[in-house]
Every structure is written in C-alpha cells, then in structure tokens.
N, C-alpha and C positions, 0 to 999 in steps of 0.2 A: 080793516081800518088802517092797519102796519103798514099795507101795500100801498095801497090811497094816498097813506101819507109822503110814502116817499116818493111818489108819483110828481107829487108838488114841488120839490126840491128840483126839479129838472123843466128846462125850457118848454116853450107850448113846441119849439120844432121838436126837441130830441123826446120829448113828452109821446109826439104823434109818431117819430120812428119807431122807439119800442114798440106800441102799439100795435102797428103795421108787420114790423118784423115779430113778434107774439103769434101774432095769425098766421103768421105765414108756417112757422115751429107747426100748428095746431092743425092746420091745411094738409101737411106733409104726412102727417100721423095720419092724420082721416084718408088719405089716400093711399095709405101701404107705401111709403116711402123712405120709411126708418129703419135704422140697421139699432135697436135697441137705441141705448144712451152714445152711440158715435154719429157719424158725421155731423152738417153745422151747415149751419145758414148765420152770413155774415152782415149787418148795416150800416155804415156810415151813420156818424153823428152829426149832423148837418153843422158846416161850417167850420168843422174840426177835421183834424186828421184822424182823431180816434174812432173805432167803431165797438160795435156793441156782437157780442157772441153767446151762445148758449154756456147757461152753469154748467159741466162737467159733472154727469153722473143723472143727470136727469133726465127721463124721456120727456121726446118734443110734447106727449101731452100736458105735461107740469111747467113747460113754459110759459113765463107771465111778463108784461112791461116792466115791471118792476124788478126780478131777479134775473135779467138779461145783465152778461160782463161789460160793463167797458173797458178796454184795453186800448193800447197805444200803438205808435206803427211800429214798436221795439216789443211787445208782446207782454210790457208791464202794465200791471191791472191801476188804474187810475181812479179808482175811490173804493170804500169800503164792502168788502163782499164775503159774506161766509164761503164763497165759492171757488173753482178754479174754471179754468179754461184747456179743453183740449190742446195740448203742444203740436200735432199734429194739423189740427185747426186755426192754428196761428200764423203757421208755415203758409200754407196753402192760400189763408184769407189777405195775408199782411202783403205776402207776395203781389196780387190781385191789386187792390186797395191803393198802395203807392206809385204802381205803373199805372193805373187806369182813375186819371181824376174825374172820369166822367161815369164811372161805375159807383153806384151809391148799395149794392147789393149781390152777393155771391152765394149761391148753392149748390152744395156738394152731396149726393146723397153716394150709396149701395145700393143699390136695388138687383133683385133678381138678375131681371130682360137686361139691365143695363151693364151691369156686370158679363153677362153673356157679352153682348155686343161689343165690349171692350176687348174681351178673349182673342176676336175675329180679325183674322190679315186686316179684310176689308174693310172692319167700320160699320156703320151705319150707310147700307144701301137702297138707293133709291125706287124703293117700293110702294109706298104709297103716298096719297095729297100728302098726309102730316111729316112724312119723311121730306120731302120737298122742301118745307120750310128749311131746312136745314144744307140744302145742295149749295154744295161750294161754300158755305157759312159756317164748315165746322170743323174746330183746331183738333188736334191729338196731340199727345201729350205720352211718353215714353213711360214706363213703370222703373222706378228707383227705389221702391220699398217704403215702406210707411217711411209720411213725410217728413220726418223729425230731423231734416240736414238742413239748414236754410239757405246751404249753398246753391237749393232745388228752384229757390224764388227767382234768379235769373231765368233759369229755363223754362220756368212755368210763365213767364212774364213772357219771353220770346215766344213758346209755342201758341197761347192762346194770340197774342199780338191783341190784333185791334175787333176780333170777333167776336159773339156772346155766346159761344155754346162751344165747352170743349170734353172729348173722349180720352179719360186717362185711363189708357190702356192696364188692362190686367186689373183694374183699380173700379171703375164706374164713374158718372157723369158729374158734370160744374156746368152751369150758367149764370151770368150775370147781365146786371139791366141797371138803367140808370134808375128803376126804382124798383121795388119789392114787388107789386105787380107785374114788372116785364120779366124779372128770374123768376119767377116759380112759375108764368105761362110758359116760359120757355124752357123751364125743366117736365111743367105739365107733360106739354107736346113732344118733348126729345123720351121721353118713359116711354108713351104710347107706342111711339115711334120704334122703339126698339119691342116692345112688346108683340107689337104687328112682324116684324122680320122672325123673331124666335117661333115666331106661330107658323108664318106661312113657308119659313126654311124646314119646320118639323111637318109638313106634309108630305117632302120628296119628289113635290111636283118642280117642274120645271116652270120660272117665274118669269114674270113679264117686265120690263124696267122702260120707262118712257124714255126717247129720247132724248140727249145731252140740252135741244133746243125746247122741247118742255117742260124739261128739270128745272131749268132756268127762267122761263115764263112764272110756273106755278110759285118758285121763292120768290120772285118780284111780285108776285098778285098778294101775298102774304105781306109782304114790305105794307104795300097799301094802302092800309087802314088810314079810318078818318080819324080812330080816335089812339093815343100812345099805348102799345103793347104790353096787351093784362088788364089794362083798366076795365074795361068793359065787363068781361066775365070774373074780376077781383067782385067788382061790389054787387055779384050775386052770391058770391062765396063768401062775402062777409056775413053777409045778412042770414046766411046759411048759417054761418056759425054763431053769431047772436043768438040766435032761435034755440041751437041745442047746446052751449053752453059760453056765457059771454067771460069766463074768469079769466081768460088772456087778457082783458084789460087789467088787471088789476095790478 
C-alpha cells in the first residue's frame, strides 16, 4: 500500500518511466547480467533533466518504481529517499544524460563474455548476424579505474559520441536508446554477441569473418525495422514478467 502510495505523488509520465526502468532492473537479473548490487541502469525523468537510478545496495531483483533514486545532472538526490546512489553510477550516467539529449536510458552492466571482450586488442569482432549489428556502430572507451573522477565525463562524452553501444575496456559494456526498450535490446544483443566470440575463440579453430561489404549490409538490415528498437520483443518480456512476478510495479 506504502508503494502504491507513493507511486501517486509522481506524474502519469515519470509514473510510467519507473515502471519501465523497474523491468528493465528485473529483465537484467533474470538474464544473468548483474555483477551483485553494482552496476546501473539509468532513466530520464520525462521533461526534466533529472533521472532516476537504482538504490545502492540493492540487487536488480528488489528493484521497484517506487524506490528508484531521482538524482540531478550534479549527482544531488532530489526528494526523499532512505537510499543512496552509486557514486561511480553517477559518473558514468550524468556524463551520458547531459551530452546526449536524445538518450532517455543508459546501461551498464559486468558480465562475464563482456568483460572478457573488453580485455581484447580487438573488441568485439565480427563473427556472427548479431555481432553485425554492431559493425562500425561501436565506441570504446579507455580504462581509468573505477569511475569516481568526474573529470572522466568529458571523455566518456567524446568516446561514445553520437553511437549507442560502447566497450569500456578492461571494465564491460554500456548501451543507450532513446528508450528503455532500445538499451536493454542493445545490451541484450551486444552480451550475446560477446558470448558467441568467447565460445567460438575457445575452440582454436580458425574463424570465418564476412566481408567489410557484408558487415556493412547485415548492420543496415538491422537499422531496418518497421517498428522502434526493443519494442517489439520488450512487450513479450513484460508480459513475461507479469506472469512470474509483477512487484516491480509497485
């Protein structure tokens, strides 16, 4: 009922971001994509400059619309919260958020595969369809040590620039979308993606890489769609999660 209530205190827009960014916390979990109670998945608060961030100390499954942080683009928490916000989280997201007005969502995870693929000269190479998506579409980002200097938000502003998926090296992955839908299909797919290289590098075979002119075809075929990026397979994944447990509304 506590939740509920405070749900009301909040616009039917920023009402329906938490919401959305909830699921997404819940999505991440259920997919093996959490490093415990770190990394973060960041939303814009429609209309504002502030966004909203995970409580500090909480696994993505105990995130709810209603104990998500709002914070400001200065990292100060802007209404009442038993909670804090990762300072390293604020770095990374604030950065993001102020350069990119047309980015309304940022995620950062650890992961295994990704982490590996961060290790690598190369990156993320173009091995398979779902790597494709990403040819020529994906920034890197140098390692400077947990991101707690905010002097880092220029560079992480210039290296991602104007693309949605970036490799911080030594670190693991970030995508961003202008909605919660398009970052987490494009972090879906950039996981995979890296999952498929650590597999098919760990056989010792000698691999196959499509030409620079089909790399290039297959990420335009991907552009394509009829309908905006995530939407589509988000609201089979909602309805997923409805089914086995809906308390991220709350």
């Amino acid at each position: 009922m506590a939740a509920t209530t405070a749900l009301r205190r909040w616009t039917t827009e920023e009402r329906a971001a938490r919401v959305e960014l909830a699921a997404c916390y819940r999505l991440i979990a259920h997919f093996r994509m959490t490093d415990l109670v770190y990394t973060h998945i960041s939303a814009r608060v429609p209309g504002t400059e502030h966004f909203l961030l995970n409580p500090y100390g909480l696994l993505f499954e105990e995130v709810t619309a209603s104990n998500l942080v709002r914070i400001d683009i200065e990292g100060q928490i802007v209404e009442d919260t038993p909670y804090e916000v990762n300072p390293a989280g604020f770095t990374i997201h604030s950065a993001i958020h102020r350069a990119r007005p047309d980015v309304n969502c940022v995620l950062h995870t650890h992961t295994r595969a990704g982490m590996a693929v961060s290790c690598m000269r190369e990156g993320l190479l173009p091995l398979s369809q779902i790597a494709l998506q990403f040819y020529g579409r994906l920034a890197y980002h140098d390692y400077e040590g947990i991101a707690l200097d905010l002097d880092e938000r220029e560079r992480l502003e210039r290296d991602l620039g104007q693309r949605k998926a970036m490799i911080l090296r030594n670190h693991g992955l970030l995508t961003v979308g202008e909605s919660v839908p398009e970052a987490f299909s494009l972090m879906f797919y950039l996981e995979r993606a890296c999952e498929i290289q650590i597999a098919a590098l760990s056989t010792g075979r000698e691999l196959i890489q499509p030409s620079p002119e089909v790399c290039e075809k297959t990420a335009q075929q991907h552009e394509g769609g009829e309908e905006p990026a995530g939407v589509r397979e988000w609201r089979a994944l909602v309805r997923q999660l409805d089914k086995a447990d809906p308390s991220y509304r709350t």
